[in-house]
N, C-alpha and C positions, 0 to 999 in steps of 0.2 A: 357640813357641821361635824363636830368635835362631841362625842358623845363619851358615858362613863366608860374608865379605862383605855379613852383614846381611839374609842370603834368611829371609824367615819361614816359619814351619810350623805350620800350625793344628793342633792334633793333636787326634782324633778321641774322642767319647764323654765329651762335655762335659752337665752338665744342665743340660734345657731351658728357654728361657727366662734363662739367664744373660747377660749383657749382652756383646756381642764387646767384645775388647783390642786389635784389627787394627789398633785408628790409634797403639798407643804407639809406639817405637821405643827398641830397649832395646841393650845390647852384644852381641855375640856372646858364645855360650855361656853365655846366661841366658832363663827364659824367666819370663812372666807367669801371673797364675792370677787368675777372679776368687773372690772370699771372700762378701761378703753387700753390702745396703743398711740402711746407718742413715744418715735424716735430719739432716742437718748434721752430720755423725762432723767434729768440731772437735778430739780428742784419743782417744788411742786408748794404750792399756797394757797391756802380757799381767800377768796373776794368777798367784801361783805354781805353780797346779795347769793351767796352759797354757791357761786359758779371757783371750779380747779380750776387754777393757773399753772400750767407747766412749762419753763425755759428749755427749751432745747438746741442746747450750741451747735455749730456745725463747724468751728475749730475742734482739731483733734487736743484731746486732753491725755495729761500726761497717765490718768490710769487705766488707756487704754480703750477708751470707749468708740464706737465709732461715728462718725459724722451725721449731730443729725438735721434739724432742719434750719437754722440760725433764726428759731423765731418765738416767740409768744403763747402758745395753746391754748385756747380758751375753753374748756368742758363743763359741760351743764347738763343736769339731767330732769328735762323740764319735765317729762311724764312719769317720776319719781319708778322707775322700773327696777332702781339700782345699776344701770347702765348708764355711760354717756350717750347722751342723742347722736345721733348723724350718724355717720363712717368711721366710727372710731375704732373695728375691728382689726387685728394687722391682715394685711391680703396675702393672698395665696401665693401671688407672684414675688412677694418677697417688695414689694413697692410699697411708699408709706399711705395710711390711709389719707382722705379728701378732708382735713382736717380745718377746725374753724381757730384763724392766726388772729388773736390779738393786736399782733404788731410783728411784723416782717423786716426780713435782708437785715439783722443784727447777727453776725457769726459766734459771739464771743456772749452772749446773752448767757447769766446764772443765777446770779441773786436779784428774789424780786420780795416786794414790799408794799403793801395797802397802808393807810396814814397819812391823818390830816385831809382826808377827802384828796388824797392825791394815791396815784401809782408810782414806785418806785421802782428803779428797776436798772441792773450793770449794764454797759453795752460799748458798743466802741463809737467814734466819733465817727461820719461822713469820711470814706476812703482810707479807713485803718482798721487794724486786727488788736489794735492792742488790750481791746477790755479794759481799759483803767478808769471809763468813765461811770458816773451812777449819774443816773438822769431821772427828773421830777415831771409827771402828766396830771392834767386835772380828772380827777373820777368818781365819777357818780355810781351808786350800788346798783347794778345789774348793766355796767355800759359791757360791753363785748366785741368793742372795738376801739383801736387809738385814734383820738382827735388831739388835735392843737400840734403843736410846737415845745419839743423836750425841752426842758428848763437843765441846763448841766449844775447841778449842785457842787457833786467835786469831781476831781481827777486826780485817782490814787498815783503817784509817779515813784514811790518808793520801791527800787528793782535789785535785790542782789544778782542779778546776770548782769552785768558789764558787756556792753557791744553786743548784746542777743537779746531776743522776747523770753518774757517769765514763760517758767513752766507752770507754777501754781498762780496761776492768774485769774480763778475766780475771785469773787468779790462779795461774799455773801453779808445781807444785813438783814437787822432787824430795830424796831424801836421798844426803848426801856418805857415803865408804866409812868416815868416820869418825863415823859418827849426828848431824851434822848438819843438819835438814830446812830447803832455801831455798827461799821463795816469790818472785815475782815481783809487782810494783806498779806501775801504767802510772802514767806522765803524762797530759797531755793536749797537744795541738797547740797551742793558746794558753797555755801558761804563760810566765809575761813571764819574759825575762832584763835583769834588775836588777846594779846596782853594788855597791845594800845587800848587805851580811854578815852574817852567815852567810844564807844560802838555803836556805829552808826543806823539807827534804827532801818528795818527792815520785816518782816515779817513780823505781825503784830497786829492789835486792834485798834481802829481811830472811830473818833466819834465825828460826826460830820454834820452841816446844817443848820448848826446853833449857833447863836450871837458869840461872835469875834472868833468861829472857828473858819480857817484859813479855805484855800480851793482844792489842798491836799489833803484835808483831814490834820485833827488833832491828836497825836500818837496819845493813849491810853496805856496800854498793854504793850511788852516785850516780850522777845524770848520764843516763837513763833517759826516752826518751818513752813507748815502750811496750814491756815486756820481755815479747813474747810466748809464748815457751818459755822453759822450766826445766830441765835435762835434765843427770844425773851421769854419768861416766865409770869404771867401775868399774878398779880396779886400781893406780890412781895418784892417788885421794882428789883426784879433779878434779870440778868440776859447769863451766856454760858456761850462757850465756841468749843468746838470739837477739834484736837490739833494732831496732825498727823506725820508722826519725830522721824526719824534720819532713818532712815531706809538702811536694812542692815546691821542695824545695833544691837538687836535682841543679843543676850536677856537684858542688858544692862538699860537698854532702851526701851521707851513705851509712848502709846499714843494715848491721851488725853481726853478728858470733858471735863471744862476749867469756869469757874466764875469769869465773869467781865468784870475787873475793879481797878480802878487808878490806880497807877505807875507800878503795878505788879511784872515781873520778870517771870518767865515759865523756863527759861535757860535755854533753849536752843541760839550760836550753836558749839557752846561752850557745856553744855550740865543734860542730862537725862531729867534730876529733878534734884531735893537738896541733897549738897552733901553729895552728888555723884556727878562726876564727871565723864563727858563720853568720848574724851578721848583725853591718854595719860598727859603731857604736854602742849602748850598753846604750840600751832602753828611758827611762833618766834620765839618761843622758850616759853619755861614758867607751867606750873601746875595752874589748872584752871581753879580759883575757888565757887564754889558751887554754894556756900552757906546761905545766901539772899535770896536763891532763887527758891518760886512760891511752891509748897505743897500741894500735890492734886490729891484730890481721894476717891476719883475714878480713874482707873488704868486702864487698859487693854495692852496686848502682847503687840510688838512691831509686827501690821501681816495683816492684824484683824480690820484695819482701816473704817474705823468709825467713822459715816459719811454724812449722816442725815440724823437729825434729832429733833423732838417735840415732846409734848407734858401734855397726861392724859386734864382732861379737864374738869374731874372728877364725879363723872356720868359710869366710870364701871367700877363692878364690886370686888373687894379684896380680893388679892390682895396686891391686886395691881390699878387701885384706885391712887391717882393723884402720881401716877410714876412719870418717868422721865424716860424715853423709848427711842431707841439709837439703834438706825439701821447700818450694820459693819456689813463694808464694801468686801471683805474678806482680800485675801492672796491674790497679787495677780498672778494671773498661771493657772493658777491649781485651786483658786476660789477657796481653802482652806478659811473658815473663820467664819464664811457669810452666813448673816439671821440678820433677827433684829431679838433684840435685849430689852429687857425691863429691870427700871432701877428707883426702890424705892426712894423716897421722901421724906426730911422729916417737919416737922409742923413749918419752920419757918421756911421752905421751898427746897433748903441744900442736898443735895443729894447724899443718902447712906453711905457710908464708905463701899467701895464694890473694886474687884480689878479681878481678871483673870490672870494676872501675873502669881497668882497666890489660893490655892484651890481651897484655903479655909475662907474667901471672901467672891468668892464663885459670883457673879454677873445672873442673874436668871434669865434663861435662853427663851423668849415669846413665840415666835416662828425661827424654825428648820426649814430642811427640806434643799435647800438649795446644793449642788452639786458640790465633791470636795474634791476631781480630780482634770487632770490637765485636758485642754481637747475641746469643742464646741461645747457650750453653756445653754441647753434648752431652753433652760429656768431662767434665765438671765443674771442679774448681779442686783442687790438690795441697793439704792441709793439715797434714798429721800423718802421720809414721812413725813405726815403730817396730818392733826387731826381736824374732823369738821364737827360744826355747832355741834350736831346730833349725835357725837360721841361714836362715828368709825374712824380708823386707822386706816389713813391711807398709805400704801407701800410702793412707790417705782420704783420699777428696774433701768440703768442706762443703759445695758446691753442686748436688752431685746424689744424694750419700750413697753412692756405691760406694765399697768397701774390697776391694783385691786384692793379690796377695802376689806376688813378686819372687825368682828363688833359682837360681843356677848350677844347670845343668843336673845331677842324681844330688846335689843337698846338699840337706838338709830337703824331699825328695818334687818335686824340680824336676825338670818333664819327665817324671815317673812318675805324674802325677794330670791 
């Protein structure tokens, strides 16, 4: 626990063998808890019946993470201990724990989804790696294992690598308050910006599963190197994706947290944002113009790699009630950047203008702690949050696979577990 002035409190009668939290550094009057280990927990979702879902891929990913199980995770915590039940501690040996799979042998598994009494969820097809598919199961609240026969909804095919597999090949979705479902579709770091017209879409959001939209997805959104989160706001039929811009660009460059709104352009990979262009001349002549493309009014610096994001559900007290919470992947390398952020709200869901590109519009830092130099990563890397009914903050790591929870002190069992 987080007491006045930032004094910590270990508080006693914790189980053994749980991993200490002593190096976060959280706000006062909130304290940490740990939850379980899953191998590269890349995405993480509560189920209606309050059971975690976390994906954990076992292709390698381009930032670095290492392989982990290609499967489902299902965690529950039936004796409300603030622990997950079973084996979910990491072992000694460095082996992953005896963990309970959802749904197995998916290498490419990331973006998952409850909706419509069904499971949604990315994966690849029988005898391929490629992750393009998003596949529909029938699910009942508290089932904890897959039955039936996937239903393939779509198959994203939209690739800027020519004769290679994507490197940003997750597939993250989520559904709008108005049924909805939007996926997310990377680019890649080389896609050329050209003069030629139209450009041919690529990186960007589709919306998928709705009357007359097609088995690839209906493009939405442009402008996209890699829209790594998907993630809706309930109550004001808002969704948001987290984009992560051309590697290299800083300053001129920045990574994003953008509305979901028809035929908007975000400029990759021709514009940093309006009016800026990220590189002087197209690839085949000509200054790129940059006037159309859309405004963000959340930045981050190229490096901070905004990964994971969620909206508190306004169960904690100012002044981070109702915010908007983005766990940055930080630096590869050097982890420079990693936490998670709090951004406030204003009435109608949009987020406050915020960027660290501008130190009069500062990001409020939630959780520290995590390392900021080159070399083995204890702490691991911040990937995915996501909040549950009872107002905790869950945080995975994809680098060392710990998931632990976050919660004012008396809200959702904080400070009493």
């Amino acid at each position: 626990m987080f007491g006045a002035g930032g004094a910590k409190t270990l508080v006693a009668g914790g189980k053994k063998g749980a991993p200490s939290l002593t190096w976060l550094t959280l706000p006062e009057g909130y304290c940490a808890h740990y939850f379980a280990n899953v191998p590269t927990a890349r995405q993480i979702r509560f189920a209606p019946g309050g059971e975690l879902f976390a994906a954990s891929p076992s292709t390698l990913t381009a930032g670095g993470a290492p392989a982990g199980l290609g499967a489902i995770v299902v965690l529950f915590d039936d004796d409300r201990d603030g622990y997950a039940d079973g084996d979910t501690l990491p072992h000694a040996d460095g082996g992953p724990p005896n963990l309970s799979r959802f749904l197995d042998n998916d290498p490419t598994v990331q973006g998952l989804l409850f909706a419509n009494d069904s499971f949604y969820y990315q994966g690849s097809p029988a005898g391929s790696t490629a992750g393009t598919s998003i596949f529909k199961l029938p699910y009942k609240s508290g089932q904890r294992s897959a039955t039936g026969t996937p239903e393939t909804l779509a198959i994203i095919a939209y690739d800027g690598m020519t004769g290679g597999p994507a490197t940003h090949w997750p597939k993250t979705l989520d559904i709008a308050d108005d049924g909805t479902i939007y996926v997310g579709n990377g680019g890649e770091q080389g896609d050329p910006c050209t003069a030629a017209l139209p450009r041919p879409f690529l990186g960007g959001i589709l919306k998928i599963g709705g009357a007359g939209d097609p088995l690839v997805g209906t493009p939405v959104a442009r402008g996209f190197r890699n829209p790594i989160a998907v993630r809706c706001q309930r109550g004001h039929n808002l969704c948001f994706s987290l984009e992560l811009g051309l590697d290299g660009s800083g300053p001129i460059g920045r990574e994003k947290l953008v509305p979901i709104r028809q035929g908007d352009d975000w400029g990759f990979p021709c514009c940093a944002t309006t009016n800026v262009p990220l590189f002087g001349t197209f690839s085949d002549g000509g200054l790129p113009n940059c006037s159309g493309v859309a405004p963000e009014s959340v930045s981050f610096v190229i490096g901070d790699t905004p990964f994971g994001v969620d909206f508190e559900p306004g169960l904690w007290p100012a002044p981070y009630k109702k915010s908007i919470f983005v766990a940055t992947h930080g630096e590869v390398g050097s982890w420079i950047g990693a936490r998670v952020v709090a951004i406030p709200t204003q009435s109608n869901g949009m987020p406050v203008a915020s960027s660290d590109l501008d130190s009069s519009m500062g990001l409020t830092d939630f959780v520290k702690g995590w390392p900021t130099s080159a070399g083995p990563q204890p702490q691991g890397r911040p990937a995915a949050v996501a909040f549950s009914t009872d107002g905790r903050l869950y945080v995975a790591n994809d680098q060392d696979g710990d998931i632990f929870w976050i919660a004012p002190i008396g809200v959702g069992g904080g400070g009493d577990r």
